[in-house]
C-alpha positions in Angstrom: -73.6 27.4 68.3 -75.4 30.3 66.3 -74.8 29.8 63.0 -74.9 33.3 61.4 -72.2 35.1 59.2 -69.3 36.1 60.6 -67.9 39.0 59.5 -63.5 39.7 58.8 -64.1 43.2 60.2 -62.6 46.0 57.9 -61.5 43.4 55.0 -59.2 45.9 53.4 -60.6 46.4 49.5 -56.7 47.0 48.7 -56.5 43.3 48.8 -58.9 42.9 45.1 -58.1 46.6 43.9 -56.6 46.6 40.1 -58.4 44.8 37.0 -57.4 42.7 34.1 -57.5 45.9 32.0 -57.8 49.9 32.3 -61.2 51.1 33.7 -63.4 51.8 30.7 -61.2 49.8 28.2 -63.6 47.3 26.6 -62.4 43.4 26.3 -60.1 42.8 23.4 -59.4 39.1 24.3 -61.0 35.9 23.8 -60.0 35.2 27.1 -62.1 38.4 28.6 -65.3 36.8 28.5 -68.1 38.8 28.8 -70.5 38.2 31.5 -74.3 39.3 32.0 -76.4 38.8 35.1 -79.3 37.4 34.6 -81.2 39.7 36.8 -81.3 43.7 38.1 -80.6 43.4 41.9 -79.6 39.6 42.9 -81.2 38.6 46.5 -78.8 38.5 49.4 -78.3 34.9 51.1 -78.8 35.6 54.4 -80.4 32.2 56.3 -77.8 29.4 56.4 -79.1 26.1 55.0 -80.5 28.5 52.2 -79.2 26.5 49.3 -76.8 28.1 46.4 -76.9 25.9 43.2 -76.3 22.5 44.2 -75.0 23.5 47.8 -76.3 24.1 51.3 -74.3 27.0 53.2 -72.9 25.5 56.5 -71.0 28.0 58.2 -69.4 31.5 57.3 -65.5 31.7 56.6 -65.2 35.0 56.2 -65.4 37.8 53.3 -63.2 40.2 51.3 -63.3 42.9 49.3 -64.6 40.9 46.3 -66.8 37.4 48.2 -67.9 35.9 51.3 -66.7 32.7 52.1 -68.7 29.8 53.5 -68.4 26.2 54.3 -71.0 24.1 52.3 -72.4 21.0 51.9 -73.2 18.8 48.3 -76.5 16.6 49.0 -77.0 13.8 46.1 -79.4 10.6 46.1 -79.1 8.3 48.8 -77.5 10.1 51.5 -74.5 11.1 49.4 -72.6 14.2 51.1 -69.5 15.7 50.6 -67.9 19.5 52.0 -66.8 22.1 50.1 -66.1 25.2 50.6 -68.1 28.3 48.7 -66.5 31.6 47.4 -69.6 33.9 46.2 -68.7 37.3 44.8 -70.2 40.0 46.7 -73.9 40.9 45.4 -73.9 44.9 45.2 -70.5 43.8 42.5 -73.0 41.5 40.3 -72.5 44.3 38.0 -69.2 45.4 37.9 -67.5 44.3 34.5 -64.0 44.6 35.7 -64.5 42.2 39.3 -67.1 39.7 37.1 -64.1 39.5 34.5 -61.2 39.4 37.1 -63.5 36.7 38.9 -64.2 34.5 36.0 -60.5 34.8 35.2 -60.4 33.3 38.6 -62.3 30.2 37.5 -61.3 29.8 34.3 -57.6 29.2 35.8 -58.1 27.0 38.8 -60.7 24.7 36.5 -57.2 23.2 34.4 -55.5 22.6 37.3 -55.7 19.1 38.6 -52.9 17.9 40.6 -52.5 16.3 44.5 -50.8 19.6 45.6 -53.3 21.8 44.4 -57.1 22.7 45.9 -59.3 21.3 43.5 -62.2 24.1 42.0 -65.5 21.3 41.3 -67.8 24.3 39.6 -67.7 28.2 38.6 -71.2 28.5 39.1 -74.1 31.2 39.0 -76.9 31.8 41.0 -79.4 34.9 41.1 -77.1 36.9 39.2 -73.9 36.0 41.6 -71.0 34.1 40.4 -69.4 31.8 42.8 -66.4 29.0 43.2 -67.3 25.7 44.5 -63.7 24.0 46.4 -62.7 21.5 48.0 -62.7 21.4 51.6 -59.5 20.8 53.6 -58.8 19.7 56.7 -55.6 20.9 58.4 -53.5 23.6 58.8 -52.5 26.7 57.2 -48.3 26.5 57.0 -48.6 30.0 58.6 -50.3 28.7 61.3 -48.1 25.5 61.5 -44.8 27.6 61.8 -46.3 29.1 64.8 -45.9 26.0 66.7 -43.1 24.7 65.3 -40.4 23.9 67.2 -36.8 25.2 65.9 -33.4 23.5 65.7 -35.0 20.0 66.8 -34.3 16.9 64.8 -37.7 16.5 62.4 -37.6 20.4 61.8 -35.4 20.1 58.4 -37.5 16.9 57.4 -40.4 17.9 58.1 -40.4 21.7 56.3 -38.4 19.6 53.1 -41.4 17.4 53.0 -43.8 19.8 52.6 -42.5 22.8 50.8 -41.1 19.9 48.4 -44.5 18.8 47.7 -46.2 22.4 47.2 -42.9 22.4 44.7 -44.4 19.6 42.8 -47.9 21.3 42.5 -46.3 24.5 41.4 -44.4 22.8 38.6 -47.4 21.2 37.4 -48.9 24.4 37.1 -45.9 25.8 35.2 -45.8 22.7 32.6 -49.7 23.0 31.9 -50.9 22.2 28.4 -54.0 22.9 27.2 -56.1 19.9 25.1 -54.0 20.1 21.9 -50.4 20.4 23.5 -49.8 23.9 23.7 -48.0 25.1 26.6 -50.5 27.4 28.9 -48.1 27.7 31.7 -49.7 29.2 34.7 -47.5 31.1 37.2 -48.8 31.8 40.8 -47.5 34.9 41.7 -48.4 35.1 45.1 -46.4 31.9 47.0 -47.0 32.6 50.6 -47.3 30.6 54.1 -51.0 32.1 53.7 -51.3 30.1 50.5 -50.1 27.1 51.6 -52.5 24.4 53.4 -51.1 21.3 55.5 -53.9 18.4 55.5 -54.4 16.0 58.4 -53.8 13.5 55.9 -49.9 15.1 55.4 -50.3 16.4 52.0 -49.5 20.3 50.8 -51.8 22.2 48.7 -51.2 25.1 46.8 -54.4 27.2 47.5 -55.2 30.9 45.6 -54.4 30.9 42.0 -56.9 34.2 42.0 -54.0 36.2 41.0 -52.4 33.4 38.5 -51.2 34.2 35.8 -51.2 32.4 31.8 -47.7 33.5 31.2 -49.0 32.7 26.8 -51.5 36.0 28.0 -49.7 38.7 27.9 -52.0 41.0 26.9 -55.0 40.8 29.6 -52.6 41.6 32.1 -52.0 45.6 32.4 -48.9 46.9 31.7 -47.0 48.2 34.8 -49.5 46.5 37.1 -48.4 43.9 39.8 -50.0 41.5 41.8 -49.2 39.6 44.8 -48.1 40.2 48.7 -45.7 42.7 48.5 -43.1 41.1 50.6 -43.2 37.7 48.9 -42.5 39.4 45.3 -39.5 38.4 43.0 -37.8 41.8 42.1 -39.0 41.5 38.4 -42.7 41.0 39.7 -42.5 44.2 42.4 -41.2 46.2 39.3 -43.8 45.7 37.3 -42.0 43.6 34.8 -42.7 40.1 32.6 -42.9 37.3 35.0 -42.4 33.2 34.6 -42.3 30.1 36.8 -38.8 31.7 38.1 -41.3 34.3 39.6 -42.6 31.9 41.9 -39.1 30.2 42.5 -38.0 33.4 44.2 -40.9 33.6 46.5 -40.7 29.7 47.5 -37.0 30.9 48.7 -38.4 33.8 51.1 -41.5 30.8 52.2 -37.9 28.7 53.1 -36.2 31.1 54.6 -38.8 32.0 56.9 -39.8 28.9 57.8 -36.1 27.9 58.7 -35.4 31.1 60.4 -39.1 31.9 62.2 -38.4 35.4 61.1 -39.8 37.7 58.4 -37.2 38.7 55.7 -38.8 41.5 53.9 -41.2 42.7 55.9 -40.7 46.6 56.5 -42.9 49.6 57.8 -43.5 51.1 53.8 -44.1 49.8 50.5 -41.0 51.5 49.5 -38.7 49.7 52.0 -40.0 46.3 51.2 -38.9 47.4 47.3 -35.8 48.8 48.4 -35.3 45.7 50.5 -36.2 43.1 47.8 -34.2 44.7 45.0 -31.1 46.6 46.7 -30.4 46.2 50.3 -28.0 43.0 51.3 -30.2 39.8 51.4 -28.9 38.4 54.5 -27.4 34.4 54.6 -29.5 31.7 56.0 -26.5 30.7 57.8 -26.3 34.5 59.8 -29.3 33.4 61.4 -29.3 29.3 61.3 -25.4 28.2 61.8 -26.4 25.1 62.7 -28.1 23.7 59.2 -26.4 22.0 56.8 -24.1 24.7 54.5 -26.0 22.9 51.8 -29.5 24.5 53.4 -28.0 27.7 52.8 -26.8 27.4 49.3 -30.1 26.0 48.3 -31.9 28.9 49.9 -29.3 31.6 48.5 -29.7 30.8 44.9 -33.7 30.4 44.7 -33.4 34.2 46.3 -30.9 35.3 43.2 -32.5 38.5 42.3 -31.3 37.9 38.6 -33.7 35.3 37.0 -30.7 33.9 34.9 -28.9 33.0 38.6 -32.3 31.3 40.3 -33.5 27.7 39.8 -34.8 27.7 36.6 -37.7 25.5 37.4 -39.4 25.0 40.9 -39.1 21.5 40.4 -35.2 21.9 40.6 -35.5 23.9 43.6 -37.8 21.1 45.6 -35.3 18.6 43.9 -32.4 19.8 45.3 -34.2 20.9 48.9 -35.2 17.2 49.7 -31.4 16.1 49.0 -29.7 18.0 50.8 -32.5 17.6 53.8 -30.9 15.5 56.9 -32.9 13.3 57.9 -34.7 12.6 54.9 -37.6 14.4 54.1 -41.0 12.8 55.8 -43.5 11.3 53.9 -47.0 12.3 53.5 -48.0 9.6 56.8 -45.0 11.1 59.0 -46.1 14.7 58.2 -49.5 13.7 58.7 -48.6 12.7 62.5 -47.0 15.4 63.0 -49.6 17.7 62.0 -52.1 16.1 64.4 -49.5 16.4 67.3 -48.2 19.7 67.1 -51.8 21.2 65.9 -54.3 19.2 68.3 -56.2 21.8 69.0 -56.8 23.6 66.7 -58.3 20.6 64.7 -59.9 19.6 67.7 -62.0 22.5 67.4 -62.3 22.8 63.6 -64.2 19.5 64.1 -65.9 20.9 66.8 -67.5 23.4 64.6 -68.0 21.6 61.1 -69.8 18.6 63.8 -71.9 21.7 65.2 -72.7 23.1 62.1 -73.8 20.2 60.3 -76.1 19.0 63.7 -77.7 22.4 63.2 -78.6 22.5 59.4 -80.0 18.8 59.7 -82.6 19.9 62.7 -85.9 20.5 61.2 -86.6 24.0 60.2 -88.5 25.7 63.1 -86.4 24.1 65.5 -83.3 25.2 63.7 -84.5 28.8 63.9 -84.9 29.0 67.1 -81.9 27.1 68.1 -80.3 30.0 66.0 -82.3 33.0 67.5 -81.8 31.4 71.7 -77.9 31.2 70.9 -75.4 33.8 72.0 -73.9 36.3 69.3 -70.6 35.5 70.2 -70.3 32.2 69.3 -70.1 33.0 65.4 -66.6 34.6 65.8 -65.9 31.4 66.9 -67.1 29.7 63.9 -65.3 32.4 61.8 -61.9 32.0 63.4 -62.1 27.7 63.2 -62.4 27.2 59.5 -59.8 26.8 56.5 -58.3 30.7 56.8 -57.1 32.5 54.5 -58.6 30.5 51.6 -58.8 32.8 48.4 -59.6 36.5 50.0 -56.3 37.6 50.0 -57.0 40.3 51.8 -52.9 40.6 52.0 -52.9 40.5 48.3 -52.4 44.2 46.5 -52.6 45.0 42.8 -50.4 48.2 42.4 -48.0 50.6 40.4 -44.8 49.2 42.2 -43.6 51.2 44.8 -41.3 54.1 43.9 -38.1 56.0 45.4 -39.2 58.8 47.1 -38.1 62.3 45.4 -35.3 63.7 46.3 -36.0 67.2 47.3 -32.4 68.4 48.2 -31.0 69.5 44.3 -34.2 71.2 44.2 -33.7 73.0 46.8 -30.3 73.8 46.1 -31.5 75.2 42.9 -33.6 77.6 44.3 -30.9 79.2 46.8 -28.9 79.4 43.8 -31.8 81.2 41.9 -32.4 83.4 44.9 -28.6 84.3 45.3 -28.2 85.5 41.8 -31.0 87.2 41.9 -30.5 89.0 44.7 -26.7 90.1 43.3 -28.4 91.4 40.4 -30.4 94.0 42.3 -27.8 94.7 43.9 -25.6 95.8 40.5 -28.5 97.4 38.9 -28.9 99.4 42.4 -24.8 100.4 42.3 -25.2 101.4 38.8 -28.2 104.1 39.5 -27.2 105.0 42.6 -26.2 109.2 43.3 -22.2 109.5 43.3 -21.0 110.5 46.3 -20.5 114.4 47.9 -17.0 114.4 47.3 -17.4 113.1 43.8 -19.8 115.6 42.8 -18.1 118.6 43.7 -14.9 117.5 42.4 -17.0 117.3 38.8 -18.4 120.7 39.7 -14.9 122.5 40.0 -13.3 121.0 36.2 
């Protein structure tokens, strides 16, 4: 297998537009560390097995608008190995004040973040001039990808989806209750909860990945005013309007993740940004039940009041929520070894070839030099799409993700328009008086003024 980068074609740049402040506006904040490369124009990696700090590159993931992704390797003393997985910001934004800011806001988030339900960050490191993230590597699923071949209305569907979405639940409240070392809350809120961002390991455990667009709620000010962030269709009404968000934020997207995992459907996906804001904050949220009659009524309820577009109505913590979704789950909700098996069954192959690739890629970089180079120049082009489309997707491009004004109505043009035929009509009635009024009397009129 040729090992070179593989490319995410067209990665849309909306997905990183939008900074931590205004263009132009210098740092006012503690928190908006300032950042200088360490040299003019930073060399490009372009040979995998070309090392990057302490890690060998592997494989390429994929790239944004803001990094390339690639699968790496750690080598310590006596054989000691482990995977991770590499986010390096792009080289020609080494530079760039606002994405070296947004991306060390990045790091500086994910490094207090240690729980099971979370992807672990080891190092925000620098090399050349480049920043890059240094994660843990998973092995498993995407629950995007897992929804695709899950069965609906069988018997471990309910379990099975309360399992997991209960545990990514438990990572998110951590999150929300984080401290920093003296005490003080430094809650952290996600803002962008999505089947994307939520990874199913062979080993039946949930993780919460992308926290790139997290938020310290204590921060107010390094966030712009009137800015959002997220996947438009996942957004709590407060969020899509630009407003101050909380854990409750991520409480409301959790309940759209449910309802379209129960339901296999998409519930506020719409051709425009507008419709998806119209949807979220005024159109009828439809029942779980209109679409799944056959769960229990407590399913519904559950799923109705994390959606409550008033904050005040939702689950006030996430914890609540996951609380109250593995009780009323019948069966009970599977543990981490049942989810684990069921992982393998329904997603056999695609692991099957995720191993197939990490096993080829890690053969190829251990080959001696010369012979690696020209197994990589006798190998057919085609096989790194291969390699792209097998490892961990969507890990922390979010190429989905937008940073935006919110959406707004469109103008209505009709009372302008109404306006103007009014204008026209009066003006048009004037003429005509002025025209009466200095117009020639008529014959008969004039000769009867002739003869008094």
């Amino acid at each position: 297998m040729q090992l070179i980068a593989a490319r995410r074609g067209d990665a849309r740049a909306s997905g990183e537009r939008g900074f931590e402040h205004p263009p132009g506006q210098q740092p006012t904040s503690p928190r908006q560390v300032r950042y200088h490369p360490t040299v003019t124009e930073p060399a490009r990696l372009k040979i995998l097995g070309d090392t990057l700090g302490r890690y060998q590159l592997l494989a390429p993931i994929g790239q944004g608008g803001m990094a390339e992704v690639f699968l790496g390797r750690l080598r310590g003393a006596a054989g000691f190995a482990k995977l991770v997985v590499i986010k390096r910001m792009h080289s020609h934004l080494s530079h760039d004040k606002r994405f070296i800011e947004l991306f060390i806001n990045e790091g500086r988030v994910v490094a207090n973040l240690s729980h099971p339900n979370i992807c672990q960050v080891h190092e925000l490191g620098e090399e050349e001039g480049c920043l890059f993230l240094a994660m843990e590597y998973l092995s498993g699923v995407s629950l995007e990808e897992l929804l695709r071949v899950l069965p609906r209305g069988t018997a471990y569907e309910l379990p099975l989806v309360a399992g997991l979405l209960g545990q990514a639940c438990d990572g998110l409240h951590y999150a929300h209750q984080l401290r920093d070392r003296m005490g003080k809350p430094t809650p952290v809120v996600h803002r962008d909860v999505s089947p994307q961002n939520l990874f199913v390991t062979t080993d039946g455990v949930c993780k919460v990945l992308d926290f790139g667009v997290a938020k310290i709620s204590t921060a107010d000010r390094f966030s712009q005013s009137g800015m959002i962030k997220g996947k438009l269709p996942y957004m709590a009404p407060e969020q899509i309007q630009g407003q101050r968000v909380d854990a409750r934020t991520d409480v409301f997207a959790m309940g759209v993740v449910l309802w379209e995992t129960l339901t296999g459907t998409r519930l506020f996906s719409r051709p425009s940004d507008y419709l998806i804001w119209k949807a979220i904050t005024e159109d009828p949220i439809p029942r779980l039940s209109q679409l799944r009659p056959d769960l229990p009524a407590e399913v519904d309820e559950v799923v109705r009041r994390a959606l409550a577009r008033d904050p005040e109505q939702r689950y006030q913590t996430i914890l609540a929520l996951g609380q109250d979704l593995r009780r009323v789950a019948r069966p009970a909700p599977y543990d981490a070894t049942t989810i684990a098996e069921a992982v393998r069954t329904l997603c056999a192959e695609r692991l099957a070839e995720n191993t197939t690739i990490v096993d080829s890629a890690l053969h190829h970089l251990d080959l001696p030099t010369a012979e690696r180079a020209a197994v990589t120049e006798a190998e057919d082009p085609g096989a790194a799409e291969t390699l792209h489309s097998g490892l961990m997707p969507s890990i922390m491009l979010r190429e989905e993700s937008v940073q935006k004004a919110p959406p707004r109505r469109p103008r209505r043009i009709w009372p302008v328009v109404l306006l103007g035929a009014v204008a026209v009509a009066a003006a048009i009635a004037a003429i005509a008086v002025t025209l009466l009024r200095t117009a020639p009397a008529p014959v008969a009129a004039r000769q009867a003024a002739a003869t008094t």
